[in-house]
C-alpha positions as CSV (number, residue, x, y, z in Angstrom):
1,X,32.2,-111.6,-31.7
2,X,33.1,-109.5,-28.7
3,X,31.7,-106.2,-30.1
4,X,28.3,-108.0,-30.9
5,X,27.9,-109.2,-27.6
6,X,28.5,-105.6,-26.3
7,X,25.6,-104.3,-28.8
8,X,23.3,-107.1,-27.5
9,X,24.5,-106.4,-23.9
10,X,23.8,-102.4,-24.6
11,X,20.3,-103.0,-27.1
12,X,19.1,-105.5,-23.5
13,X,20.0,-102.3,-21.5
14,X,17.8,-100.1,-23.2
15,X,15.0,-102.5,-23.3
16,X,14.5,-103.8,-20.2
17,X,13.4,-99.8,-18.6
18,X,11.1,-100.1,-21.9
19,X,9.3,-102.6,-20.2
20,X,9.2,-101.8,-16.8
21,X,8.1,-98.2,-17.7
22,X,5.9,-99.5,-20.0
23,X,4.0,-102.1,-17.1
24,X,4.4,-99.5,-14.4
25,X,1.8,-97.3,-16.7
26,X,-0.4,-99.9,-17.1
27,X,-0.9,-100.8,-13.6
28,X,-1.1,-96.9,-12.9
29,X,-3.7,-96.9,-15.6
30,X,-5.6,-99.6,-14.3
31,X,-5.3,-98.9,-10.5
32,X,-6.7,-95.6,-11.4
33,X,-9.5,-97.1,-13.8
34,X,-10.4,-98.9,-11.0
35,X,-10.8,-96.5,-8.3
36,X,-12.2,-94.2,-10.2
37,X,-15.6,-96.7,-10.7
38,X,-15.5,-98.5,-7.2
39,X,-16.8,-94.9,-5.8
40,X,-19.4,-95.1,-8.3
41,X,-21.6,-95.0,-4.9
42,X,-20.3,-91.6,-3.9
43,X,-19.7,-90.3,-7.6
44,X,-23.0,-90.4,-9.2
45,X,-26.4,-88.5,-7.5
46,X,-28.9,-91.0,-9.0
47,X,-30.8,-88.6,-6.9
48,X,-30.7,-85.7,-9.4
49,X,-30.0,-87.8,-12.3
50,X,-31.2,-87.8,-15.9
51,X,-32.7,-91.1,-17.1
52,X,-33.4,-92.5,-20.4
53,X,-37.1,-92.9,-21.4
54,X,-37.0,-97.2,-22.3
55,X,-39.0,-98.0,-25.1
56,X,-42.0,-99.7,-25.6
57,X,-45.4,-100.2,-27.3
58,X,-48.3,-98.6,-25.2
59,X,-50.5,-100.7,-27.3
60,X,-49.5,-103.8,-24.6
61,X,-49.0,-104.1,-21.2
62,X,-45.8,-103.6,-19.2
63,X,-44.1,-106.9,-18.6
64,X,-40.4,-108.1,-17.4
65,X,-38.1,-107.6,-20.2
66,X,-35.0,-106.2,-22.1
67,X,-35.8,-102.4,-23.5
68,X,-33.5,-100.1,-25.2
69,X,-33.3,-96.5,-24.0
70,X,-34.6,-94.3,-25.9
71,X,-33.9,-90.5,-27.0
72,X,-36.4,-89.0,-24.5
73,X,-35.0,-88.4,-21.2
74,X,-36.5,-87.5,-17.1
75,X,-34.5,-86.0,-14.7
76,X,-35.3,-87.1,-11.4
77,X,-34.8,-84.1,-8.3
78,X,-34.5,-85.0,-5.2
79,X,-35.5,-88.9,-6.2
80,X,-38.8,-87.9,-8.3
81,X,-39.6,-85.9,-11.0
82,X,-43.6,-85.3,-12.5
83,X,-44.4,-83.3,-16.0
84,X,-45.8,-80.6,-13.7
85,X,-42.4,-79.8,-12.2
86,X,-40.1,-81.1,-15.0
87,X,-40.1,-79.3,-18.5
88,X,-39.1,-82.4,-20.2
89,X,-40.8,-84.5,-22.7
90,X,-44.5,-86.0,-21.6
91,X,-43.8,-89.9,-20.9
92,X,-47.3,-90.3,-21.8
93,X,-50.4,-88.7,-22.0
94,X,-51.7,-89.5,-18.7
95,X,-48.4,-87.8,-17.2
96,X,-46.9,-90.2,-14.7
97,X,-44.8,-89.7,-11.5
98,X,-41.6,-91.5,-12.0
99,X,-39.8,-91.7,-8.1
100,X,-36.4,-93.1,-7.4
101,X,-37.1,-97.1,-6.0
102,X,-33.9,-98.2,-4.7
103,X,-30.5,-98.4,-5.8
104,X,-27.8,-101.6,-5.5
105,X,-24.6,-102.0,-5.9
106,X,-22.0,-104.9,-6.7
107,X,-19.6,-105.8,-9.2
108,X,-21.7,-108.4,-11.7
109,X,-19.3,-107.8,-14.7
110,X,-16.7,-109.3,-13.1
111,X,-14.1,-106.7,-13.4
112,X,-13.4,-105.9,-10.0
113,X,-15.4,-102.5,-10.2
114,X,-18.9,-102.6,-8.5
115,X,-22.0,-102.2,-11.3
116,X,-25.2,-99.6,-9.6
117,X,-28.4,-101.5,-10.2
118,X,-30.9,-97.7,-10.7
119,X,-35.0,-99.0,-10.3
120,X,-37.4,-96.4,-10.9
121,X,-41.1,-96.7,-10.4
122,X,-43.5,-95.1,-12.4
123,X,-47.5,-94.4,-11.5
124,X,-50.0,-93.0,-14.5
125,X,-52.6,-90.7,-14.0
126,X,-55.0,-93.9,-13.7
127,X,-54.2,-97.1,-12.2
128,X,-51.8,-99.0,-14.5
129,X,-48.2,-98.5,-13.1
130,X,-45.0,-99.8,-14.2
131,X,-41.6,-99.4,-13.8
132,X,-37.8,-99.4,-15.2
133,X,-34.8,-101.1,-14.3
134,X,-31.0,-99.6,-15.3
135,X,-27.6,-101.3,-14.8
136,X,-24.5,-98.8,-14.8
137,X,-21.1,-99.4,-14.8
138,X,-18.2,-97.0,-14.6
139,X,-16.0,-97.9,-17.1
140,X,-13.1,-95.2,-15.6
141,X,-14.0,-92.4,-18.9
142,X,-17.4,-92.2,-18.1
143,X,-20.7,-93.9,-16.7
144,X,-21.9,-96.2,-19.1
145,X,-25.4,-98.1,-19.1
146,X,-25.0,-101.2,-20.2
147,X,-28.8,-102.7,-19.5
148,X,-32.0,-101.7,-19.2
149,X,-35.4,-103.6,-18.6
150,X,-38.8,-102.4,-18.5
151,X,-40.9,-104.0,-15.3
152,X,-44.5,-104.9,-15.2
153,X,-47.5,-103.3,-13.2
154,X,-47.6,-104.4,-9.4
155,X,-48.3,-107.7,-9.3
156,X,-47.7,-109.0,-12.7
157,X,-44.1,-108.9,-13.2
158,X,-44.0,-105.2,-11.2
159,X,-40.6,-105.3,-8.8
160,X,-40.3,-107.0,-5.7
161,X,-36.5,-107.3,-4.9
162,X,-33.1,-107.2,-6.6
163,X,-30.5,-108.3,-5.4
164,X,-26.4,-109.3,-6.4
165,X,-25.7,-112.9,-5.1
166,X,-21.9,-114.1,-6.0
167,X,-21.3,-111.9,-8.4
168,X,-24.7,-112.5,-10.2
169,X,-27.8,-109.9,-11.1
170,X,-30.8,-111.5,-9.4
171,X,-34.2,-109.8,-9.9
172,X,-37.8,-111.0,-8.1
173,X,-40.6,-109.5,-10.2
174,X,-44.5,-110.9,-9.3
175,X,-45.9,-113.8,-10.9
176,X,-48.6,-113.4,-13.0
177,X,-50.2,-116.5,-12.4
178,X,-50.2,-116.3,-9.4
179,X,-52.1,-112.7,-9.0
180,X,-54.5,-112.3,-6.4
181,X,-56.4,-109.2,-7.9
182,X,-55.2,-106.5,-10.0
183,X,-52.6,-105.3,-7.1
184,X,-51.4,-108.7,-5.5
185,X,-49.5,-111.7,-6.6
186,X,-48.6,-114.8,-4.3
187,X,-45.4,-116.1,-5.9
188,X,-42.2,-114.6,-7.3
189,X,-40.2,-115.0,-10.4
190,X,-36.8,-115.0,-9.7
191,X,-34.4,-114.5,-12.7
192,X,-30.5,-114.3,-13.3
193,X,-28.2,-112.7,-14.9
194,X,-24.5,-113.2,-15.3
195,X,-21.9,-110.4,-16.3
196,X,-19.3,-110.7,-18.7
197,X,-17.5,-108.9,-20.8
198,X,-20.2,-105.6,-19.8
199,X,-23.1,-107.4,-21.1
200,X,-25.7,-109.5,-19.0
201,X,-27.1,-112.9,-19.9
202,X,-30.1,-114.5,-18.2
203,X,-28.6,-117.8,-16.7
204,X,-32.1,-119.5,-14.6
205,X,-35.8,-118.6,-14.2
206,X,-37.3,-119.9,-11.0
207,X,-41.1,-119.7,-9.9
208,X,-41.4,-119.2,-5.9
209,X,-44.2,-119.0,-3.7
210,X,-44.0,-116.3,-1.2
């Protein structure tokens, strides 16, 4: 009985550094996870990045919604980028100026790790513009876009504000109905998002008058 009790004793001794070794690497892993994507603000040049093209019919007009990227890609330099520049792909065959909107940050996956909120105008040769909206999140191997929405033209559904409000994705696009010409709207849409899990779900839809 005594020698098993010495065997349990020496089988506990080899365990218990198992563990703590094992939950010192994890915290190391994570505390380095971590850091790495809370300087996504000083890691990434959105600058002098390369976008994905989002995808969507020409045949109707630009409006607020979910668009997956596609395989055709801009690089923005020094916050713009035009097909007379750029030897990339033609967006369309008007070729637009695409320009670098504004950039947010703030952690709306709930991970402790701060998402960038990328929104990129873009203006046709005519008078239609229209615009796209990227959320990235640094995931600690990598930057990762997680999602993407096309914006309207000016003021129907074009971009007025976004913002991240306790934890939350909140985006202000023109209301439609309440357009006062073809540039001008008088009210706001305001629509959010919650994060979980790296994935986004609309949560309210509120009409505002400005």
């Amino acid at each position: 009985m005594e020698k098993v009790n010495h065997e349990r004793a020496r089988a506990d001794d080899v365990g218990e550094p198992t563990i703590l070794v094992g939950l010192l690497l994890l915290a190391i892993a994570t505390n380095i996870a971590c850091g790495q994507c809370r300087d996504l603000a000083h890691k990434v040049d959105f600058k002098n990045h390369r976008f994905p093209v989002l995808a969507w019919s020409r045949d109707t007009a630009p409006t607020f919604r979910a668009a997956s990227p596609s395989a055709r890609l801009i690089t923005l330099k020094s916050g713009s980028y035009s097909q007379e520049v750029s030897p990339v792909p033609r967006l369309d065959e008007e070729d637009p100026h695409v320009s670098l909107s504004s950039i947010v940050y703030g952690d709306i996956t709930n991970d402790g790790c701060p998402e960038a909120i990328v929104a990129l105008h873009v203006k046709s040769g005519g008078t239609l513009s229209w615009g796209y909206l990227y959320v990235y999140s640094e995931t600690g191997l990598g930057l990762d876009l997680i999602s993407s929405f096309l914006l309207g033209d000016r003021g129907s559904e074009g971009l007025n504000k976004v913002q991240v409000l306790k934890g939350n994705l909140v985006v202000e696009v023109f209301d439609p109905d309440l357009t006062s010409g073809d540039c001008c709207s008088d009210g706001l849409i305001r629509i959010t998002f919650a994060g979980k899990n790296s994935q986004l779900r609309e949560i309210s839809r509120v009409r505002v008058k400005r």
